[in-house]
N, C-alpha and C positions, 0 to 999 in steps of 0.2 A: 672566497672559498678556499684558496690554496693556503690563505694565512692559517685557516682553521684547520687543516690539514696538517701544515707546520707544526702545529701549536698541538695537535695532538699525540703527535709525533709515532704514527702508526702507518705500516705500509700495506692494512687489508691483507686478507688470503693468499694465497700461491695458485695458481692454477692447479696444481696439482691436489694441495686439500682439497679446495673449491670441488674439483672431481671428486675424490673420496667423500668429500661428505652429502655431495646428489648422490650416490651411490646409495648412500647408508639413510640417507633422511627421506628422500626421494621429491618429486618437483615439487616448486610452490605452487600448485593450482589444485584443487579440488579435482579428487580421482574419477574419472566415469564411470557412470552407472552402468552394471554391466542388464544392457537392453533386452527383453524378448521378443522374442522370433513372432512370426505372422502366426502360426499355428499356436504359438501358447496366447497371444491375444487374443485370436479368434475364438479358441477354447472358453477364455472366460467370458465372453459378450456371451458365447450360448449357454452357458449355465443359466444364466436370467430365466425366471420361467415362459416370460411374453415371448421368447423366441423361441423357447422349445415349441409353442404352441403352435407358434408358428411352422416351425420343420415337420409338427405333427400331422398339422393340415396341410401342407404339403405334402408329405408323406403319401397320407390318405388318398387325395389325388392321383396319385401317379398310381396309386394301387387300383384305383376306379377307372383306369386307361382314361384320367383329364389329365393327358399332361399341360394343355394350355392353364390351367387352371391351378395346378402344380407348380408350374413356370412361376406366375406372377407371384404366388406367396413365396415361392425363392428368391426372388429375387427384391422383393422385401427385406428379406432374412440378409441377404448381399449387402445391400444397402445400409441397413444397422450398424454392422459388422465393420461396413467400411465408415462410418461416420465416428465410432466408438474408437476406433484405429486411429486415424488422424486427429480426435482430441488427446490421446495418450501420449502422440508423438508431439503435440504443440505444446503439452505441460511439461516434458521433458525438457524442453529447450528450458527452462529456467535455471536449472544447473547447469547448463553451458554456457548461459550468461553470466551466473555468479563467476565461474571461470576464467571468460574474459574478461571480467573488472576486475578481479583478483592477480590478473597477470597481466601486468604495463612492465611495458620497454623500463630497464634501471640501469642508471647509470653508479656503475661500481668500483672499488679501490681495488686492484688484486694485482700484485708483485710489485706495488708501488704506482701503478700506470690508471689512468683513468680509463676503462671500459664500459660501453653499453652494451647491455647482454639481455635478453630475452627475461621477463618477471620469470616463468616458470625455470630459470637456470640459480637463482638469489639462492641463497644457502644461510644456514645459521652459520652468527662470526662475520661476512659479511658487512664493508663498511660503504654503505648506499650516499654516496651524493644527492642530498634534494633540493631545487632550486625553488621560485614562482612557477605556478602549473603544471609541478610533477603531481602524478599519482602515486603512493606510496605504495611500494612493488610488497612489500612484509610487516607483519607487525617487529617494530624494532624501538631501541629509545634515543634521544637526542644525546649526543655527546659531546656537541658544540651545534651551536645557530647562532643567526642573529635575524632576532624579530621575527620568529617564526612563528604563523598563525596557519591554522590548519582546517579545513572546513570538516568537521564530523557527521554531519546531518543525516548521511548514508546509515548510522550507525547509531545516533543517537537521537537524531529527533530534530536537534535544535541548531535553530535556524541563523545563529551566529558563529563565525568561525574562533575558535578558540584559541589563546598563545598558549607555547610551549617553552616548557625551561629546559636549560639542561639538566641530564641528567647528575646525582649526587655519585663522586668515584667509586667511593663505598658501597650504592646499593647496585652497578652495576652489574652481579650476579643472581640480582636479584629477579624475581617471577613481572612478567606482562601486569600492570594494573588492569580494570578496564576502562573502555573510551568516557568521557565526557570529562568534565572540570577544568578550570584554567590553571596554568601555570603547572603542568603535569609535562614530565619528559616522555611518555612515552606515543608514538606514531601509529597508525594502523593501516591494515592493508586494507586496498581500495579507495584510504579518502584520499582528500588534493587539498596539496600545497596553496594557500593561497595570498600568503606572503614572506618575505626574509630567505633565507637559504639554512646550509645545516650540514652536517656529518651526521649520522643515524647508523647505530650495532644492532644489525640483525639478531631476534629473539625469538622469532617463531617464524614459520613459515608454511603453506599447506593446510590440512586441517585442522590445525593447531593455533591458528590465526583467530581473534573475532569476526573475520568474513567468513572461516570455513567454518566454524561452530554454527554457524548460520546456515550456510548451507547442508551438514550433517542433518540440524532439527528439519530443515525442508526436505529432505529425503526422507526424513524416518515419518512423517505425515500423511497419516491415508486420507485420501480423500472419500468420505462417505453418500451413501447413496441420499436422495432428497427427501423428503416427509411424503411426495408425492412419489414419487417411484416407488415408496416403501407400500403405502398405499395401493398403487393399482399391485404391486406384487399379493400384495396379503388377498386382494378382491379376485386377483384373476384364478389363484391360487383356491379359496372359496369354489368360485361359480365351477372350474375344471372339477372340482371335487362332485360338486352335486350332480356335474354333467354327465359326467364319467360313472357316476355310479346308476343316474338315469337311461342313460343307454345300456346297461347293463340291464337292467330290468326291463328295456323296450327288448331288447333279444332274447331273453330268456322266456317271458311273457309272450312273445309271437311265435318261438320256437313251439313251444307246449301246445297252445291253444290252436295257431293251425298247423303247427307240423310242417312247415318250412323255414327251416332254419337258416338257412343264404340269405332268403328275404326279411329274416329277422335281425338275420347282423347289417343288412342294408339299412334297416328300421335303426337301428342300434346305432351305426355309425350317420346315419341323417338327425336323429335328437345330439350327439355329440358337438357335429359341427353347428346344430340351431342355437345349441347353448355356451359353448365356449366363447369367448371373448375374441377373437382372432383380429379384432378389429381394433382392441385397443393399442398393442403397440403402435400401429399403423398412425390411427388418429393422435397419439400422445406426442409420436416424432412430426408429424405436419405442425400441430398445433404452435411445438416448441422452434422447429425450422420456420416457422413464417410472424411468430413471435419473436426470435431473434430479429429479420430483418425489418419488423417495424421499431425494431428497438437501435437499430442501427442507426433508421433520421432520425432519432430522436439523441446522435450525440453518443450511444452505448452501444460495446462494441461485446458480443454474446460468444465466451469461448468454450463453456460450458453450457450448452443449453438447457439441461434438465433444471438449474441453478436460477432458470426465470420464473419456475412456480416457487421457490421459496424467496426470491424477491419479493413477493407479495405478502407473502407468512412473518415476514422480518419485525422482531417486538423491539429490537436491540440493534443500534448503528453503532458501532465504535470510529472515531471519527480523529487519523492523525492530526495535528493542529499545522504542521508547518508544509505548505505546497497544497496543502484540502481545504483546510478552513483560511489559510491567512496563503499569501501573497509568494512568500519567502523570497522574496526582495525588500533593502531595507530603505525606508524612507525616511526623510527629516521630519517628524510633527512638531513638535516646539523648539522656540527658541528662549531661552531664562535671561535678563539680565536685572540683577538686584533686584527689583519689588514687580516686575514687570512681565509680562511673559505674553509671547508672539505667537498666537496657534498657526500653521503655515497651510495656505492657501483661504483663510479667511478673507484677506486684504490684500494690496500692496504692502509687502515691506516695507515697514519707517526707515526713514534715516537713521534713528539711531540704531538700528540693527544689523547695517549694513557690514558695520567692522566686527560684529562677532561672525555671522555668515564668512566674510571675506579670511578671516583667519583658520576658520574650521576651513575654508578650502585648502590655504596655503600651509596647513598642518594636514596635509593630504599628497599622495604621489601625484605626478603629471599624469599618467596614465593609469588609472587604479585599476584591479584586480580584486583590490576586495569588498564587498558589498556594502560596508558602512563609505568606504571611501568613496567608492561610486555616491552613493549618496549625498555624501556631501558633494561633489562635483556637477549633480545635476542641481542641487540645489545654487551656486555658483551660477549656471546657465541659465535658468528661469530670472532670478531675482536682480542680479548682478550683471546681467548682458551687457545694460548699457548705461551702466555707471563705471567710476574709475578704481573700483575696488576688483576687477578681474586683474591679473599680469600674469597672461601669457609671454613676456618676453622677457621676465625675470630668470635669473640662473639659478641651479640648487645648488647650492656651495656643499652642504654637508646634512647629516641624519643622524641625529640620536635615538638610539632605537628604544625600545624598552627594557626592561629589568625587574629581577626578584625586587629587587629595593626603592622602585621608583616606576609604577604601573603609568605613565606616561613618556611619550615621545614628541621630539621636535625635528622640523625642519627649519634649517639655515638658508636663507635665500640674497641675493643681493639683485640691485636693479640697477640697471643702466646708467654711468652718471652716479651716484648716490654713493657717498663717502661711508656709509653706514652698512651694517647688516641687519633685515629683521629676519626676527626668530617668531615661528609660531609653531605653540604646542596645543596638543590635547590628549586626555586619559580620561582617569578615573578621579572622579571629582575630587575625591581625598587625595588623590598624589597632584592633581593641579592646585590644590589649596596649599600643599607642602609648598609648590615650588614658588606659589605666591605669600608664602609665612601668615597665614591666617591666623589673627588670634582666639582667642577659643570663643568670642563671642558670634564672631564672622564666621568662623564654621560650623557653629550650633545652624544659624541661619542656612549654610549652604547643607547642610543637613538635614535640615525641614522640605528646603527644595527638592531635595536628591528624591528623598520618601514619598513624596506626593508625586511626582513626577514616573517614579515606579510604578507605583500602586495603577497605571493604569496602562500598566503592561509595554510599560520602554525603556530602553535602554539608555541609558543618560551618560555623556563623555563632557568634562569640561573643557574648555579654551579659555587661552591664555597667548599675550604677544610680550615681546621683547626688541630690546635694538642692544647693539655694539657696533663699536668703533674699529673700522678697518685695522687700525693700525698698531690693536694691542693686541691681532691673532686670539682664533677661538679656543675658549676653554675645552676641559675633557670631562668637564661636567655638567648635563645642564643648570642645575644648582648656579653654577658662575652667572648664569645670567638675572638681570633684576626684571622678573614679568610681571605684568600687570593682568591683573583676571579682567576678563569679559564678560563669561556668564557660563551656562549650561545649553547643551543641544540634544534634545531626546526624540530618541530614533524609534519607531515605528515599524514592523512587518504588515503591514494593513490585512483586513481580512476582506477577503474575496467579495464580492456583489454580488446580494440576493440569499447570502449564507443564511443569515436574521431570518427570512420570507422559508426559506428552506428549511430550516431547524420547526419553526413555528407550524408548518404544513405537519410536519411529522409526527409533530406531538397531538396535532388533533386527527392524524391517522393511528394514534398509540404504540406511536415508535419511539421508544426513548433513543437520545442521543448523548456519548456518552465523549468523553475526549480524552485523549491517549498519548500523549506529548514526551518527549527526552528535554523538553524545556522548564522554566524552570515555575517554584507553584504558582510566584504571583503573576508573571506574566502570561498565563495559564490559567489563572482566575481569571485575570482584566478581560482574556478574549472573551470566555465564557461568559460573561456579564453583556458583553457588545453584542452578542450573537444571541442574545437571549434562551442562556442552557439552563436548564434546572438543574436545583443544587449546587451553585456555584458557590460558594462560600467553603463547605467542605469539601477538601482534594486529600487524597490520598499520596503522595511521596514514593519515588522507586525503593529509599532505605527501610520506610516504612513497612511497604508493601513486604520485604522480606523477612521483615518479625512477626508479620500479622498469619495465623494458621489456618488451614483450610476452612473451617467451618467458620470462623470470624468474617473468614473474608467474605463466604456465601451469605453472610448476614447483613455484610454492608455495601457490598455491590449492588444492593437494593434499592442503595439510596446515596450514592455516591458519584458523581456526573464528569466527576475531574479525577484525572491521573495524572502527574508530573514526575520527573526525572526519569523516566520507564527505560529500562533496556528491551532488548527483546526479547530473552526468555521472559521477563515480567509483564510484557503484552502475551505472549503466549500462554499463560498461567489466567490472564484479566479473561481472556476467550474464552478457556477451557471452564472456567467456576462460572461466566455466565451458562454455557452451554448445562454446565452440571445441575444447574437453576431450572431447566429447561426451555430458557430463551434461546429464540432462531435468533443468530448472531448475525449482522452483516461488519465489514470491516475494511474499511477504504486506505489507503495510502499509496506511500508515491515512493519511498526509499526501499533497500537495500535489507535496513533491518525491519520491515514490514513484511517483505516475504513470508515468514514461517507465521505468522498470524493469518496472513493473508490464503494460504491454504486451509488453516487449520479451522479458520470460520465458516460458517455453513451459507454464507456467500462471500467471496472476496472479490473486492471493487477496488481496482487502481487507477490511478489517475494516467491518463496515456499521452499527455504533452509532458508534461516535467516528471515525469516518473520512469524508473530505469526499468530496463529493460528484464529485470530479477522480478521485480513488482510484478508488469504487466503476464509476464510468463506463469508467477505462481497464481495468480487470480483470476477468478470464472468469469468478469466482467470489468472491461476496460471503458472508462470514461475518456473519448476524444479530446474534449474541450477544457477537462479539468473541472468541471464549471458543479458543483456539487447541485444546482437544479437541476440537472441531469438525471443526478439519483434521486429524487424526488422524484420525475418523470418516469423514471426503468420500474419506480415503485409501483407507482399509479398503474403501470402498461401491464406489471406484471399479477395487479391484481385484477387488472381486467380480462387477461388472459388462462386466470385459472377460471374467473367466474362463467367466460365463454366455456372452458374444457368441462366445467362440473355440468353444461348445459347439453355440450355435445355425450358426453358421456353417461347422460340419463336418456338421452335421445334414442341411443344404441341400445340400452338394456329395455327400454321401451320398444324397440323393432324388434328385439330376439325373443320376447314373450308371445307377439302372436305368431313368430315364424316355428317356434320351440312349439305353439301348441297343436300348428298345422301340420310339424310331423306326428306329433302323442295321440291326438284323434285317432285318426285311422288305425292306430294298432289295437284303441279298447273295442274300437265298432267292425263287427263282425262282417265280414264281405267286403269291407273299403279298402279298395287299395291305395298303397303310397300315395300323396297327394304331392310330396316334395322330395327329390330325390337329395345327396348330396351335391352333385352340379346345382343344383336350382338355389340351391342354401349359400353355395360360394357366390353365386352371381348376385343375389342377394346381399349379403353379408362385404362382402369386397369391393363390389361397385355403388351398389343405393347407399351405404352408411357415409364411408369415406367424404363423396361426396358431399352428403346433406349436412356430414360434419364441418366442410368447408364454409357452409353458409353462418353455420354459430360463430367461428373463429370470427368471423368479419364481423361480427355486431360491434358497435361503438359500446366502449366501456364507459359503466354507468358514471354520471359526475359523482353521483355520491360516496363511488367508491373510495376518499380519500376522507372521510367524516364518521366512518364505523371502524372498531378495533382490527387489529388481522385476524386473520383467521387461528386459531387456536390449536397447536401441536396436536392436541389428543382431538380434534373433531371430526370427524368422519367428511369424505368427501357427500355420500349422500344419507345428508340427514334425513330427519322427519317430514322435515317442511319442503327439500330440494327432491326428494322422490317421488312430490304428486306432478304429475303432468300441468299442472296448472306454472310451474316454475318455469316450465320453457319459455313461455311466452314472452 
């Protein structure tokens, strides 16, 4: 690090700019949102009409001296208020995680001295030291490393970490690219280092970053009300109309005809309360409070609960590929050597495969950090335990790292005793062919391997060994050495257990599933084909996707199952055109740049073991286990619990008919007095309902329910067939 320091020959900021320009730019962290207060929250929970109705009937109450009766629907009202309070503040918290991954401890150059300074102190100009397992405090570009691999995945998707070059002198004034592609100088704020070291010129910082772009679209995202809340609003809204205008005519109609008009607005205000709904809010929050926590053993963690009746309504899953669908750890599946090929864990390893295994180790660090090397090191421990192709006691003499001109690396190693050095390399199977001079017949052939070996979604690095002689001192090129090829090693993200059984469930509940990846198309096909997605063969592309025009696109999202290379505005755009389709969207992910989808769908499911803490904050429903059977369960649960609520909720309007007609009698029949006062209607209406709506909630959800389509955006909660009493049953 100090060579490349040297060699740049730059002494970083002054303190004093460094000051001037947090002044003038201001910190690197995402500003706070400036919050409201309890009375403007509370203000807007009571605009809803189900709780004006509520404060109405209460109201009424207190006006008939029931305050006990008064009391309990306040305290209702209380209740709401404070559960609607506390999801506002827990969705909040996602911008203050963005914040915190945006702002890691950075070590910086300034008046020549090496300092560690708080992320949110980084300033543009700025020259950030990053080592193995920094976080990148800014977006900035490389202007010396060596073998710097960077993991993106927060940002783009995919599930390999990518190298960086330096940057060209020339375009150093140049504009932020964006994240993903290899051999790209420039860094972002919030991913991690995850091998080689570096000098990085801060370029952006704040919301100027691709982390803070992210978090601006997740602030500007309203979240919208459900299909079902729209519903009981339009219903309750309805029935208060008819009711309201029904007690108007019970008063007027009693006043005229016997000439007590006190007794008539008693009259008035008892069809009021027979016929308003006042029990729906009531029952709609039990229903959704006691459907979250059976949804809880089942692995799903409910942070919006109105968001568990459109779980059931869901036509449309968008489905990140890396940490949802697949593993995002990378494993060894094949091993290539010339006409032969080893699928791993089929057998024991042969003999002859031991020396390609054994060199992919030893073209690996002693303690890896990054996920293909880890790989190959377990693969070392399973196979290799206890043969003599392991050496642990061998020394690493030296590292050749990677290059613009030469996409492979070697390790130098010597052993005990041993007059010799061996060298083992591995890359990119075109730059191990170079280093073993392939003639063009040999790498047609290792060309064929490469393709087929892709095609089903892996990533393929060659190996190669060499030896030299102690005593003629190591070259400064690998090129110097004379290596001999091995074969091919193609690496694998596996995808999750039960994904297949899960995706296959959904499609005969009439969920399409749809995949939404920063990776790349073919490896993005391959999964979709192992998971059995429909339409796998056409995918759509991120460069794609930003030629193709709104109406194009609503025409083939129709029929399009695959997304590849996606940023996140291009996830965000894939949401909004299904939504504009009129598909109920759900949208699962586990990263960073998942956020702003993950609100903006009309359910968002994150993954809550491997997913950040940005994720789990902007989404209505958190998956414990990761285990994407889960969402196939939260589905099931959640269409069993509208079918309970469409049961308890015919219940209700079935009790208010004959209680609605035992106040209306007595005003048309002459001499009868009130039969039902408004007390007898609340004790009715607040305690019998609630109650016997308890018992519907508890029915076992039908099996059938995952074998009929969902329920359809425009369908009425009670149709034709759900309004005859015979449905309750």
């Amino acid at each position: 690090m100090t060579d490349a320091i040297k060699e740049i020959g730059m002494e970083g900021l002054s303190a004093v700019d460094a000051a001037k320009r947090l002044a003038t730019d201001g910190p690197n962290e995402l500003p706070l949102v400036k919050k409201r207060n309890l009375a403007q929250q509370a203000f807007d929970v009571l605009r809803e009409p189900m709780l004006l109705l509520l404060l109405g009937a209460g109201t009424v109450n207190f006006l008939l001296a029931e305050p006990l009766d008064g009391i309990v629907l306040m305290s209702f009202v209380l209740v709401v208020i404070g559960i609607e309070i506390y999801q506002e503040h827990k969705t909040e918290n996602a911008l203050a995680a963005l914040r915190d991954l945006s702002s890691p401890r950075a070590l910086v150059l300034r008046d020549g001295q090496r300092v560690r300074i708080v992320g949110r102190d980084v300033v543009c100009g700025d020259l950030v030291l990053l080592a193995e397992g920094d976080r990148v405090p800014a977006d900035a570009v490389l202007l010396k490393g060596m073998n710097v691999f960077v993991d993106e995945s927060a940002l783009t998707g995919e599930s390999v970490p990518v190298r960086k070059s330096e940057c060209d002198p020339e375009k150093i004034g140049e504009g932020m690219a964006r994240p993903g592609g290899d051999a790209t100088p420039g860094v972002f704020s919030g991913t991690l280092v995850v091998k080689g070291q570096g000098v990085a010129l801060v370029k952006e910082t704040g919301l100027k970053t691709e982390l803070g772009r992210i978090g601006k679209a997740l602030s500007t995202i309203v979240t919208e009300r459900t299909p079902l809340q729209r519903e009981i609003d339009r219903l309750v809204r309805t029935i208060a109309f008819l009711g309201l205008g029904a007690a108007s005519l019970v008063v007027v109609i009693y006043g005229f005809t016997r000439g007590d008009w006190l007794q008539g607005l008693l009259a008035g205000i008892a069809t009021a309360m027979a016929m308003l709904p006042e029990e729906f809010p009531v029952v709609l929050t039990v229903f959704l409070a006691l459907g979250a926590w059976r949804l809880s053993h089942k692995h799903v963690l409910s942070r919006r609960s109105p968001v568990i009746e459109s779980l059931g309504s869901a036509t449309v899953l968008c489905v990140d590929k890396t940490g949802t669908l697949t593993m995002n750890r990378m494993t060894v599946r094949e091993l290539v050597m010339e006409d032969e090929t080893y699928r791993v864990g089929e057998a024991k390893l042969p003999e002859r495969f031991h020396e390609i295994a054994e060199f992919a180790v030893l073209a690996s660090p002693i303690d890896p950090f990054d996920p293909m090397d880890t790989a190959f090191k377990t693969l070392g421990e399973h196979y290799l335990n206890d043969t003599e192709h392991l050496h642990s006691d061998w020394d690493l003499m030296r590292e050749y790292p990677l290059s613009e001109k030469l996409l492979a690396l070697s390790y130098v190693w010597r052993s005990p005793g041993d007059d010799r050095y061996v060298i083992a390399a591995k890359g990119a199977p075109e730059a191990i062919a170079n280093l073993c001079h392939f003639d063009a017949n040999r790498l047609a052939i290792l060309t064929a391997q490469v393709e087929a070996a892709t095609e089903n979604g892996q990533r393929v690095l060659g190996v190669a060994r060499a030896h030299f002689s102690l005593a003629d001192g190591l070259p400064t090129e690998q090129h110097d050495f004379d290596f001999v090829y091995l074969g091919l090693v193609g690496l694998h993200d596996p995808v999750r257990p039960g994904v297949a059984d899960a995706v296959a469930e959904c499609r005969r509940a009439g969920i399409r599933t749809i995949m939404i990846t920063g990776d790349y198309p073919g490896t993005a096909r391959a999964v979709a084909r192992e998971i059995g997605l429909d339409h796998t063969e056409e995918c759509i592309s991120g460069p794609e996707l930003e030629a193709i025009p709104e109406d194009e696109l609503a025409a083939r999202i129709g029929s399009v199952s695959v997304f590849a290379r996606m940023v996140p505005e291009q996830k965000l755009r894939i949401i909004r055109a299904l939504k504009a389709n009129g598909e109920v969207v759900g949208m699962t992910g586990d990263g960073v740049n998942d956020a702003p989808a993950l609100r903006a769908a009309d359910i968002g499911i994150a993954m809550g073991a491997r997913g950040t803490d940005v994720a789990r904050e902007a989404a209505a429903l958190v998956i414990t286990d990761d285990d994407f059977n889960s969402i196939v369960g939260a589905v099931r649960q959640g269409r069993g619990i509208f079918d309970n609520l469409r049961k308890a909720m015919s219940y209700i309007i079935a009790v208010h008919v004959p209680i609605a007609g035992m106040s209306l009698i007595p005003v048309f029949v002459a001499e009868w007095p009130l039969v039902l006062l408004p007390v007898h209607i609340a004790f009715l209406e607040l305690i019998i309902d609630p109650a016997c709506s308890i018992v519907f909630e508890a029915e076992p959800i039908d099996p059938e329910t995952m074998n009929r389509p969902p329920r359809g955006v425009g369908e009425p909660m009670f149709g034709r067939r759900s309004g005859k009493l015979g449905r309750l049953s």
